[in-house]
C-alpha positions in Angstrom: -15.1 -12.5 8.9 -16.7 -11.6 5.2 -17.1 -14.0 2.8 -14.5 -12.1 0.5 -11.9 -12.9 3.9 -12.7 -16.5 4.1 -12.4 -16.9 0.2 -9.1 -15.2 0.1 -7.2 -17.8 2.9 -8.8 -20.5 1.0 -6.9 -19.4 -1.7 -4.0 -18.9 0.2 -4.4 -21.8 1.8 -4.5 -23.6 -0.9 -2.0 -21.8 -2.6 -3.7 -21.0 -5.7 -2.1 -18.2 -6.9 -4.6 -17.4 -10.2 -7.4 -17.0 -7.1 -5.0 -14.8 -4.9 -4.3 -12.5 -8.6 -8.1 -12.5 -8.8 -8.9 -10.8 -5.6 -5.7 -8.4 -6.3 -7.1 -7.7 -9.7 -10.1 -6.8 -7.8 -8.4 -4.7 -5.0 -6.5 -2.7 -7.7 -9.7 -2.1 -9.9 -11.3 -0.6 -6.3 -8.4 0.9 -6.0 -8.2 3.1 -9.5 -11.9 3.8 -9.4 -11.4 5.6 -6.5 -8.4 7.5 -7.0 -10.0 8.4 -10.5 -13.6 9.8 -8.2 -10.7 11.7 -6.3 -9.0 13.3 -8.8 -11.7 13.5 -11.6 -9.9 16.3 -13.4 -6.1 15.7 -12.7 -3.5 13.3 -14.4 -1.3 11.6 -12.0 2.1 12.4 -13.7 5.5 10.7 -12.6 4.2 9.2 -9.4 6.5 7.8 -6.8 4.9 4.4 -5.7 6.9 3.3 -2.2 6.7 -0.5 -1.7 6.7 -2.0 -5.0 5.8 -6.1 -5.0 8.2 -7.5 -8.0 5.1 -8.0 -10.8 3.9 -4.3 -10.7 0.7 -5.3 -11.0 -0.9 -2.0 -9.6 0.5 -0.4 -12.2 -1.0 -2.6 -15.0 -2.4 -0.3 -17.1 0.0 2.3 -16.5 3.2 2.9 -18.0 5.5 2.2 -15.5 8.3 4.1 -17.1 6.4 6.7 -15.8 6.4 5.5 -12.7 9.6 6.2 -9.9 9.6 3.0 -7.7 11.3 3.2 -4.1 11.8 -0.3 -2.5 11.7 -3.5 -3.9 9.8 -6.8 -2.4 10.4 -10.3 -3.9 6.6 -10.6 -3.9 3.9 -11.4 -1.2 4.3 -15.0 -1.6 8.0 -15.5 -1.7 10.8 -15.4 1.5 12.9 -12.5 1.5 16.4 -11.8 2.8 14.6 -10.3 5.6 12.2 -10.8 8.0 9.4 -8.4 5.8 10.3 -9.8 3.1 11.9 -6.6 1.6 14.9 -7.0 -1.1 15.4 -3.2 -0.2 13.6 -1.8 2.9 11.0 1.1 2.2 11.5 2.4 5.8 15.4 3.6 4.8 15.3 6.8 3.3 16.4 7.4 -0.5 16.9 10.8 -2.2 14.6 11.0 -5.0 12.7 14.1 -6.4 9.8 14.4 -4.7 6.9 14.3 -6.4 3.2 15.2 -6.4 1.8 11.9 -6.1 3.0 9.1 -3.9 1.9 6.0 -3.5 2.2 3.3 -0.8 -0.3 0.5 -1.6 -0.9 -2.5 0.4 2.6 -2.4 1.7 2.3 -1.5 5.6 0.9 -5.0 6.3 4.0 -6.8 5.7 5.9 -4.3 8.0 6.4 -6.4 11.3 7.8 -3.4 13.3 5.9 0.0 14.8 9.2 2.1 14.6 10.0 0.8 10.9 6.1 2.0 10.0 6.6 5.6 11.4 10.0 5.6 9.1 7.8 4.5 6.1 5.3 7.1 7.2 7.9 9.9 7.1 9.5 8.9 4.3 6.3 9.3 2.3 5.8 12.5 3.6 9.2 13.6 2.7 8.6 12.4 -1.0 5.2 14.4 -1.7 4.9 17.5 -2.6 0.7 17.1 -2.6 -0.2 14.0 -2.4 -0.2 10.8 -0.6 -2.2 7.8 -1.3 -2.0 4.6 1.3 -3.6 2.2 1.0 -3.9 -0.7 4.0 -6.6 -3.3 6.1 -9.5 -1.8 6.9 -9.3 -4.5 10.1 -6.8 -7.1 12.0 -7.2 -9.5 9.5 -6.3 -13.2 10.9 -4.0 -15.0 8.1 -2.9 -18.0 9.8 0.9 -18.6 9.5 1.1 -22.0 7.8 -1.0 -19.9 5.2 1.2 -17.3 3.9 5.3 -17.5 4.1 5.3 -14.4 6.7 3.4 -12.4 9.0 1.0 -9.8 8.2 0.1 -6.7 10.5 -2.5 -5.1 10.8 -1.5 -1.3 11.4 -4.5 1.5 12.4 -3.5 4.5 10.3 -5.3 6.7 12.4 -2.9 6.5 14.8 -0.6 8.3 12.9 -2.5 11.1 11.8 -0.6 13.8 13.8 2.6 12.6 11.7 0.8 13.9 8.8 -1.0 17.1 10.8 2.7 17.8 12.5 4.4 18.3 8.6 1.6 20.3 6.7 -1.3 17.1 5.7 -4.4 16.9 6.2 -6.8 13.7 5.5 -9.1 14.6 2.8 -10.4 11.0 2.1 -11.2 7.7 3.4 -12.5 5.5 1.7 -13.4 2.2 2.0 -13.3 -1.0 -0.4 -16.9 -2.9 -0.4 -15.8 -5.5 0.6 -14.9 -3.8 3.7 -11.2 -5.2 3.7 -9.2 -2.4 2.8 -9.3 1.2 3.2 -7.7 4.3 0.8 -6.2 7.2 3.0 -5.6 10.2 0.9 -3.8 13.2 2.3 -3.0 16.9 1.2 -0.1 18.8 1.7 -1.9 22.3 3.4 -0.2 25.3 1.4 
């Protein structure tokens, strides 16, 4: 375990939110610096972001009428009417526009079944025209149960690469936080 780890169930643990915020105010900030060494020259215009937590706090310094947002979670520290937690499920298809960007960010973990993270998987893949971004652990990361109101998963990406390879993707980055917790996936739709 890193520090960072052990710091962040303390503060779940102890339930101090403004600590938990912190380390997502960090995550996000890793987050946007690498999507911005990514795409150094483009403008992520009306991005589809799959998974959205009920603050939007990813999309802090961006105006989220800009933004299209498919599925809707009470927030990562809240029960919802399910057993993820999801007000409305991001593994059921919607018809939106696709778009060039799309955006899943710290979702998977909360997804408690395989079959509903292939679903997710596809669906994001159905909504990009270029781009995906996800981002997810890095590791199994061991948040004991009395610590946060649900189960988190630890999902290994890679596993699903041929989803991707199968509908015209290819992985073009990985990158990893310093903190060696989470990892960015981007993928490119091959023309």
């Amino acid at each position: 375990m890193t520090m960072v780890h052990d710091n962040m169930i303390k503060a779940y643990r102890a339930g101090k939110v403004e600590d938990i915020r912190s380390y997502d105010f960090k995550f996000n900030q890793w987050a946007w610096n690498s999507i911005s060494k990514i795409f150094p020259e483009e403008v992520v215009v009306q991005p589809i972001d799959v998974g959205i937590t009920q603050d939007a706090s990813f999309w802090q310094n961006y105006d989220k009428n800009d933004v299209r947002f498919v599925g809707y979670r009470l927030g990562a520290y809240k029960k919802g009417p399910n057993e993820d937690g999801w007000k409305m499920p991001i593994h059921n298809r919607v018809d939106i526009e696709p778009s060039d960007y799309v955006f899943c960010i710290d979702q998977l973990n909360d997804v408690s079944k395989e079959d509903r993270v292939k679903a997710i998987l596809e669906n994001l893949i159905a909504y990009s025209n270029k781009y995906i971004l996800i981002s997810c652990w890095a590791y199994d990361i061991k948040i004991p149960d009395e610590v946060i109101c649900r189960k988190r998963h630890y999902w290994e990406l890679d596993r699903y690469f041929y989803l991707f390879e199968k509908n015209g993707f290819k992985l073009i980055v990985k990158a990893v936080s310093s903190d060696a917790i989470n990892v960015l996936y981007v993928f490119k739709r091959k023309f």
